[in-house]
VOROPA-630068 format. One line per field, with one value per residue: residue number from 1; x, y, z of N, C-alpha, C in turn; chain; residue in three letters. Coordinates in nm, 4 decimals. Example, Ala and Ser with C-alpha at 12.3 -4.5 7.8 and 13.67 -1.06 7.14 Angstrom:
BEGIN
num c(1|2) $
nx c(1.3190|1.2850) $
ny c(-0.5690|-0.2250) $
nz c(0.7800|0.7080) $
cax c(1.2300|1.3670) $
cay c(-0.4500|-0.1060) $
caz c(0.7800|0.7140) $
cx c(1.3200|1.2900) $
cy c(-0.3300|0.0030) $
cz c(0.7800|0.7870) $
cadena c(A|A) $
residuo c(ALA|SER) $
This chain:
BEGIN
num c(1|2|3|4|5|6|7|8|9|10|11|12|13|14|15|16|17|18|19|20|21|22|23|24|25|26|27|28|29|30|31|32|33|34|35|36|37|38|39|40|41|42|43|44|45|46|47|48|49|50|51|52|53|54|55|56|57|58|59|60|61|62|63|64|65|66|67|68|69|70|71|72|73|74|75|76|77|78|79|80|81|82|83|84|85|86|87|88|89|90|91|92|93|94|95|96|97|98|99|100|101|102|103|104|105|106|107|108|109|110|111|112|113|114|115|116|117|118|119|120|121|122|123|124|125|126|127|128|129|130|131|132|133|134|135|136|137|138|139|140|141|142) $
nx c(0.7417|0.6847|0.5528|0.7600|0.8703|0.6794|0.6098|0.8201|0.8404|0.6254|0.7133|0.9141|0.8079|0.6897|0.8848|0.9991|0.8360|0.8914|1.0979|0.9353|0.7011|0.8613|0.9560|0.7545|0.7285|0.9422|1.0052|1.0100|0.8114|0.6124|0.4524|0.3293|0.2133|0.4058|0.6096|0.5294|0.4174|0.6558|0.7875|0.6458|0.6505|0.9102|0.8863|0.7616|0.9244|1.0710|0.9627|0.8303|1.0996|1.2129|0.9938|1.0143|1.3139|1.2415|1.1217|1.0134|0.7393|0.4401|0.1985|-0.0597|-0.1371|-0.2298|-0.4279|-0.6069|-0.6258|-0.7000|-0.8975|-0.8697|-0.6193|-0.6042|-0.8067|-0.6377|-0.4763|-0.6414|-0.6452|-0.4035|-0.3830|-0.5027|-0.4252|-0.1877|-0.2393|-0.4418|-0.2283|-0.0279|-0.1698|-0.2655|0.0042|0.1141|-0.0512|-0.1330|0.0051|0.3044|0.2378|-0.0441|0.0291|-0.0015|-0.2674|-0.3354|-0.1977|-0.2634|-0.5272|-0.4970|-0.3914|-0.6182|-0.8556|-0.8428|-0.7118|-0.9654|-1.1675|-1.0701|-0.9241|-1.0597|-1.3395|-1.4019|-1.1793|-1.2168|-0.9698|-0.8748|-0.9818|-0.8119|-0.7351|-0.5706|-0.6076|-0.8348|-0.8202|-0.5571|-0.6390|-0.8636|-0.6942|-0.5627|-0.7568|-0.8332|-0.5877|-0.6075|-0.8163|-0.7385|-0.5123|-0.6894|-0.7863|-0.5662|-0.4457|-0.6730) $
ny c(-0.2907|-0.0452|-0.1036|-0.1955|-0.0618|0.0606|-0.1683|-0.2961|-0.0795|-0.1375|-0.4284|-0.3464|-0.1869|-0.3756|-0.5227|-0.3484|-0.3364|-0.6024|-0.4646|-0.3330|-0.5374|-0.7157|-0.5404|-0.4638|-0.7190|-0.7574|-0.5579|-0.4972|-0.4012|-0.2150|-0.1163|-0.1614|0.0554|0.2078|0.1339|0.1792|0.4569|0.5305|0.5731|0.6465|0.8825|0.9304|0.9090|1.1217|1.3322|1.2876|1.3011|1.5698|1.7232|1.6476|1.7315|2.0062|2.0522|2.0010|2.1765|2.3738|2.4682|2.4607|2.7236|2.7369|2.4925|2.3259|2.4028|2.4092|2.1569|1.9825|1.8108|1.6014|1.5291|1.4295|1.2417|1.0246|0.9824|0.9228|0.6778|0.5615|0.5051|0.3331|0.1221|0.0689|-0.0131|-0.2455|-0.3671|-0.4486|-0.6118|-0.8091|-0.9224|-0.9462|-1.1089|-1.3164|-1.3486|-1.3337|-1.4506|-1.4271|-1.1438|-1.2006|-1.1976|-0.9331|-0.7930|-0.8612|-0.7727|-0.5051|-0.4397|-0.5186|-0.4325|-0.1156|-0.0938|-0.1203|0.0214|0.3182|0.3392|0.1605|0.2235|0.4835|0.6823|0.6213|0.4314|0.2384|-0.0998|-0.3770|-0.6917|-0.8712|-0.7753|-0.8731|-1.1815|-1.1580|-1.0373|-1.1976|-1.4476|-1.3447|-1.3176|-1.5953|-1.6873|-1.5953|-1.7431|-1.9960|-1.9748|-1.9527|-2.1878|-2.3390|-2.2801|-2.4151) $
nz c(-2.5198|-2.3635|-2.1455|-1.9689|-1.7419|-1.5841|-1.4849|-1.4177|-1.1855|-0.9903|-0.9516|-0.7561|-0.5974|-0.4352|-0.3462|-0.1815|0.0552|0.1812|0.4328|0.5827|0.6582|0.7646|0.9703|1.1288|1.2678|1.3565|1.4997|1.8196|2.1143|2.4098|2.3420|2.0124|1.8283|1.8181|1.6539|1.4104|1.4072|1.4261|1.1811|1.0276|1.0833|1.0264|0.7414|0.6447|0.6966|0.5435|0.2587|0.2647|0.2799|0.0441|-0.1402|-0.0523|-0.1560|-0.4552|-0.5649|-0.3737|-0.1280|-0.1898|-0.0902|-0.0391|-0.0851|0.1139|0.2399|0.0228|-0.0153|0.2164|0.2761|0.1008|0.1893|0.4785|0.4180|0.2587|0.4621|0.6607|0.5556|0.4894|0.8216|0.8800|0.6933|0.8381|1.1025|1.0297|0.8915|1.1345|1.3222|1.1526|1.0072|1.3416|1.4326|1.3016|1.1024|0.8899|0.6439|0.5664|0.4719|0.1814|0.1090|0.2111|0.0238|-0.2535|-0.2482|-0.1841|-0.4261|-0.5823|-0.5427|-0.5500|-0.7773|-0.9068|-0.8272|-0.8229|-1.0630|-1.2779|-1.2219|-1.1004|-1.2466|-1.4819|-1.6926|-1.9225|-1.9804|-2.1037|-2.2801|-2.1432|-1.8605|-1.7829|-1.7068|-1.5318|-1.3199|-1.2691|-1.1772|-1.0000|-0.8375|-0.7818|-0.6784|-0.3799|-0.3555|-0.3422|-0.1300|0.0680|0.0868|0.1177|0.3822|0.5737) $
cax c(0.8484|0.7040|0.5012|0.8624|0.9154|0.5914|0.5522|0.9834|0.8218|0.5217|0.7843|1.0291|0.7396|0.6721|1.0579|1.0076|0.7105|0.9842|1.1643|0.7932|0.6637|0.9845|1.0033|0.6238|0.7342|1.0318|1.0177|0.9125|0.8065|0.5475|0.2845|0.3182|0.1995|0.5429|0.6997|0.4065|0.4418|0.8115|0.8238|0.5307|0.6681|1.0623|0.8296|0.6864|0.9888|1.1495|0.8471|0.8567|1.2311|1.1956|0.9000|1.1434|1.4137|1.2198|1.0258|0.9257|0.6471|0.3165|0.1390|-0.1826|-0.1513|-0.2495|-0.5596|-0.6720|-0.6132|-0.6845|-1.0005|-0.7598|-0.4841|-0.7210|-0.8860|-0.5345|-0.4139|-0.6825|-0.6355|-0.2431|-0.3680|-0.5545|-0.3645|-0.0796|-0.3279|-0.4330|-0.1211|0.0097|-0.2732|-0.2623|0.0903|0.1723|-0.1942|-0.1725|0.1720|0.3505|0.1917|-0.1153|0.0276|-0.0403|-0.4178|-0.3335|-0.1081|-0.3501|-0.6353|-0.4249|-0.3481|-0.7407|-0.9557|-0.7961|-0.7371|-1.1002|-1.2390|-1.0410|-0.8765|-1.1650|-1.4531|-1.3569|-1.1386|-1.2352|-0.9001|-0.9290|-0.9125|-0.7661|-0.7759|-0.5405|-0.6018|-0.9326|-0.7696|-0.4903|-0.7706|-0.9328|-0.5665|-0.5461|-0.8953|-0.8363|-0.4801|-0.6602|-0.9357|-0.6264|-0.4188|-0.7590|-0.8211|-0.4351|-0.5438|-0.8098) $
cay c(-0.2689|0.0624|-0.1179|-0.2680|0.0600|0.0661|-0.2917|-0.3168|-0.0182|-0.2394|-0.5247|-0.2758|-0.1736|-0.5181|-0.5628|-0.2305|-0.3965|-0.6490|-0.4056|-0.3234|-0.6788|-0.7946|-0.4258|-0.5770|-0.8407|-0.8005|-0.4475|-0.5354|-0.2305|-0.2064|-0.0309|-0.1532|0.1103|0.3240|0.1303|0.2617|0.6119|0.6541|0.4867|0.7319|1.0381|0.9709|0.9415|1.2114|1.4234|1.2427|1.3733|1.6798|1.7415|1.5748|1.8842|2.1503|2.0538|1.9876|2.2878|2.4787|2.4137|2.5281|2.7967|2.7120|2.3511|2.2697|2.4959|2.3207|1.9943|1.9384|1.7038|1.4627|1.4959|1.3925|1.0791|0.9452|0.9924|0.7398|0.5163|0.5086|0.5155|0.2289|-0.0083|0.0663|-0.0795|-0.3897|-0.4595|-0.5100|-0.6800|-0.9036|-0.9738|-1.0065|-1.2011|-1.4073|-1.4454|-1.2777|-1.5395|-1.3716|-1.0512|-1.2334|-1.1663|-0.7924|-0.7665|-0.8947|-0.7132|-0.3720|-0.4183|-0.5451|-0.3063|0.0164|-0.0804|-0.2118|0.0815|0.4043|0.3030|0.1735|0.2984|0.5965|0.7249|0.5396|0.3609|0.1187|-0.2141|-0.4935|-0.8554|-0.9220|-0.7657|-0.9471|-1.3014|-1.1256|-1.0147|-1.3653|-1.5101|-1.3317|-1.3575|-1.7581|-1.6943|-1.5329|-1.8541|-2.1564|-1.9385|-1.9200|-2.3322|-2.3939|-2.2402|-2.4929) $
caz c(-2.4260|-2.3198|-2.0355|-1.8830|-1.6315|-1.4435|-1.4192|-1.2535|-1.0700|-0.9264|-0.8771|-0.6381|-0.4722|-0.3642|-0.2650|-0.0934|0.1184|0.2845|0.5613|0.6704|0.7016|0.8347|1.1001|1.1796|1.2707|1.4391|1.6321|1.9910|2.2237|2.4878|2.2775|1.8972|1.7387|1.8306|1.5533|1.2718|1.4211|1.3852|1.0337|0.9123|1.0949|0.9455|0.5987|0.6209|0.6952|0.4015|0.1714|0.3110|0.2325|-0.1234|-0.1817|-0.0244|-0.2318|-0.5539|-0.5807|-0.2693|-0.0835|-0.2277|0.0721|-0.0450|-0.1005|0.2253|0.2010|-0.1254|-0.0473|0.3380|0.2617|0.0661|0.2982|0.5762|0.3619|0.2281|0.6237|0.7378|0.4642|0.5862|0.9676|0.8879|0.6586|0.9191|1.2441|1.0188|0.8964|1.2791|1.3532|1.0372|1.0457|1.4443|1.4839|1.2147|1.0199|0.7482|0.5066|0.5380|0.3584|0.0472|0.0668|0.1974|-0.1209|-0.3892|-0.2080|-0.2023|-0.5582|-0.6905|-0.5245|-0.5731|-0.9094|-0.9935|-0.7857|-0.8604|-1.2103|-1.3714|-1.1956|-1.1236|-1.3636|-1.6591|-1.6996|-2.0389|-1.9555|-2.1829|-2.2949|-2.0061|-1.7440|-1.6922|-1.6855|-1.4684|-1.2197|-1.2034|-1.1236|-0.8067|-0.7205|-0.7366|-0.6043|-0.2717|-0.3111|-0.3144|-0.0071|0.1964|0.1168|0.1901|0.5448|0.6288) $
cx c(0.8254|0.6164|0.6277|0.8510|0.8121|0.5641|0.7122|0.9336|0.7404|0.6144|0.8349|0.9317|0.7005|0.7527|1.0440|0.9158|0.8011|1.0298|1.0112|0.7043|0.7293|0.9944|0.8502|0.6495|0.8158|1.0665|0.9481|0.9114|0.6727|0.3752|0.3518|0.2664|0.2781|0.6452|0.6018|0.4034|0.5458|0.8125|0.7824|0.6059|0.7637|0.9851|0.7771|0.8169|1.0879|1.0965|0.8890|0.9818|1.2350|1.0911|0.9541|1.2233|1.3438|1.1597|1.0206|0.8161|0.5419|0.2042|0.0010|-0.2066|-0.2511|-0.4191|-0.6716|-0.7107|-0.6255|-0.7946|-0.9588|-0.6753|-0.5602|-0.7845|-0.7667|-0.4240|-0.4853|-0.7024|-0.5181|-0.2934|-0.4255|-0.5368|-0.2445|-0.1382|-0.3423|-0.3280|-0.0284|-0.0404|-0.2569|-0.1057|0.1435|0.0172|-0.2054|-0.0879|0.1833|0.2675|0.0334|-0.1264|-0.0247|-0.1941|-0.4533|-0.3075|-0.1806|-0.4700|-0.5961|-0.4001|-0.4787|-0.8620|-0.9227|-0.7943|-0.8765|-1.1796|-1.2225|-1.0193|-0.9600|-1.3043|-1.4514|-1.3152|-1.1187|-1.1325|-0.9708|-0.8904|-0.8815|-0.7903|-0.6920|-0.5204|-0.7220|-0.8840|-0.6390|-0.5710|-0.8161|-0.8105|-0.5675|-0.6741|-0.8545|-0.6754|-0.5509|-0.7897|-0.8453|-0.6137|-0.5128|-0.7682|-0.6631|-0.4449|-0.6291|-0.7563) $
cy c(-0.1470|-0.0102|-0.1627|-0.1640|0.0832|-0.0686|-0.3264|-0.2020|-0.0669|-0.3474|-0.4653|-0.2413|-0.2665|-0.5263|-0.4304|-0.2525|-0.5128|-0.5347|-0.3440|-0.4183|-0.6900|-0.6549|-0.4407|-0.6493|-0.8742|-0.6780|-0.4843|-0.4073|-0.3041|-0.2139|-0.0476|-0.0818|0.2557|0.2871|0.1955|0.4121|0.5957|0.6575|0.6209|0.8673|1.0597|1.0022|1.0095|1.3532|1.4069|1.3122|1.5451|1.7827|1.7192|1.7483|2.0085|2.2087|2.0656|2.1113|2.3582|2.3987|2.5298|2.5800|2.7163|2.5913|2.2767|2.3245|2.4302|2.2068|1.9025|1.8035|1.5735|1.4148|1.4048|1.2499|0.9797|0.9321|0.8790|0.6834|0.4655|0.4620|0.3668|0.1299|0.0059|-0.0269|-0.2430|-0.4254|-0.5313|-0.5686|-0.8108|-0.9919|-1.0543|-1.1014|-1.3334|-1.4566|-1.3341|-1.3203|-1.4444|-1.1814|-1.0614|-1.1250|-1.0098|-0.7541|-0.7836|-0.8075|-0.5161|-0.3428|-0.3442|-0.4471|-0.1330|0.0049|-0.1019|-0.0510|0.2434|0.4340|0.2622|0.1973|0.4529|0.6927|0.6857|0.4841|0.2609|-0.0223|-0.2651|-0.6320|-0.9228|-0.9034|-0.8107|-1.0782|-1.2835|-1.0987|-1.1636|-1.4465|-1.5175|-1.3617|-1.5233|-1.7644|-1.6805|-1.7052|-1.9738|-2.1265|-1.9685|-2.1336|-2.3707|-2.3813|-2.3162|-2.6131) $
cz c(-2.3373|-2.1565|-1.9217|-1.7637|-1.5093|-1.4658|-1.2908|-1.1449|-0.9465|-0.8546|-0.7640|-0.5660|-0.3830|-0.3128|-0.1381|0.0387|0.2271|0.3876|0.6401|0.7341|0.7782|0.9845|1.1758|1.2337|1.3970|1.5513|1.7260|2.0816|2.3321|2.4060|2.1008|1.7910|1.7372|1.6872|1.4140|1.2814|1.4047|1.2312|0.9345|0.9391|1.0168|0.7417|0.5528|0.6220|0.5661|0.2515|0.1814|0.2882|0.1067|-0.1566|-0.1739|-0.1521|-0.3896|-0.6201|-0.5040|-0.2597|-0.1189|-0.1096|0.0845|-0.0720|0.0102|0.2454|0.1002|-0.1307|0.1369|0.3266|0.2440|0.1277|0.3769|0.5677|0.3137|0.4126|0.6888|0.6515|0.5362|0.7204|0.9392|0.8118|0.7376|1.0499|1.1488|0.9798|1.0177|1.3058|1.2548|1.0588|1.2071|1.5017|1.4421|1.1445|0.9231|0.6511|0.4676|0.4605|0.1930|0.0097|0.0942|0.0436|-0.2236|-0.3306|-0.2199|-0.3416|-0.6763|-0.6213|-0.5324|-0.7103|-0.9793|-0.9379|-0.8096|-0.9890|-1.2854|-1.3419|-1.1805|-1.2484|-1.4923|-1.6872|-1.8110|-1.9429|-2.1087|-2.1632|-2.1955|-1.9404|-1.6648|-1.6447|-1.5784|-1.3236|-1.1635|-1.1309|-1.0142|-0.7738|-0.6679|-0.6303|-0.4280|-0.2393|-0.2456|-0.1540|0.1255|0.2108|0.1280|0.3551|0.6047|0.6754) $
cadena c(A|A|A|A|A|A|A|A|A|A|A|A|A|A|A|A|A|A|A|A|A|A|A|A|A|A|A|A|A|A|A|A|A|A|A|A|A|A|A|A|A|A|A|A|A|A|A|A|A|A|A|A|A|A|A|A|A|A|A|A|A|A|A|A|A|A|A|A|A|A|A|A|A|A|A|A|A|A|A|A|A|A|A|A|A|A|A|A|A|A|A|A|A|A|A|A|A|A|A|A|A|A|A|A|A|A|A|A|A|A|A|A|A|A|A|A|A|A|A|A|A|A|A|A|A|A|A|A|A|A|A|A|A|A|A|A|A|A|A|A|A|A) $
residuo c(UNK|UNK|UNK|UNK|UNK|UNK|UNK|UNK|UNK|UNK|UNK|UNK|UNK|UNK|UNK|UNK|UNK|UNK|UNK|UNK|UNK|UNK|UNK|UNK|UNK|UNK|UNK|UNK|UNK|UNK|UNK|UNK|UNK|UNK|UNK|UNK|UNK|UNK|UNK|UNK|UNK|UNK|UNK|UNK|UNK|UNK|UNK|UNK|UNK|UNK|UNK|UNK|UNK|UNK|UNK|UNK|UNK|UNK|UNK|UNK|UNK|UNK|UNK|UNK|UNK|UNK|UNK|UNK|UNK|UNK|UNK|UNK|UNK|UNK|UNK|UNK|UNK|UNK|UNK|UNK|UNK|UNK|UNK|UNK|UNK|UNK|UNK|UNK|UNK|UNK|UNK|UNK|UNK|UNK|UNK|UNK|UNK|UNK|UNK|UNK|UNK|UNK|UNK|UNK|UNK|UNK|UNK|UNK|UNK|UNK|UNK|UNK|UNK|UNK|UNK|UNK|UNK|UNK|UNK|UNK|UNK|UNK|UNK|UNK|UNK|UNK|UNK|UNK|UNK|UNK|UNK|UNK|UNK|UNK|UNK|UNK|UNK|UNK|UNK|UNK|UNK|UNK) $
């Protein structure tokens, strides 16, 4: 029972993934990438406030940690560009294969290459799922 909390956390993040698809989808401007800048900037001042309040803000944080900042900045900059691209090019439907692809390479590549992360007896057969999930969606497509 102790796994229930981060797996409903995994689910809500998925639910949390609707008003971004759907503000993809449905914000219309000139220049589409005004709706990915406001989104990130209000989220960033949201963060930003959350750190204030929780603690203070660490001087030297920024000092310490600019490299990372910097590499998790164009990861965002750049699942923010294909997801516009993906979604208003191609359809919502094709989040699927973002979504299982966002899930299985970060986890296969940070979590157990990386940081040694155990695996288990089912999270390989969980793995193969989506891979074939991602194989059906592409031959439903054809």
């Amino acid at each position: 029972m102790k796994s229930i909390l981060p797996i409903a956390l995994a689910v809500f993040v998925g639910f949390c993934n609707i008003p971004l698809i759907y503000g993809f989808k449905k914000a219309y401007s000139q220049n589409p990438f005004i709706f990915a800048g406001s989104f990130n900037l209000c989220s960033a001042f949201l963060f930003l406030s959350i750190a204030y309040f929780y603690g203070g803000i660490e001087h030297q944080y920024f000092i310490k940690n600019w490299t990372l900042i910097l590499f998790a900045t164009l990861g965002i900059f750049i699942i923010n560009f294909l997801a516009y691209y993906i979604i208003n090019h191609h359809g919502a439907s094709y989040w699927i294969i973002a979504s299982l692809s966002s899930m299985l390479i970060p986890a296969i590549v940070v979590g157990y290459l990386v940081f040694r992360e155990k695996l288990n007896f089912w999270i390989i057969p969980s793995v193969i799922c989506a891979i074939l999930s991602v194989i059906f969606f592409v031959l439903s497509k054809r």
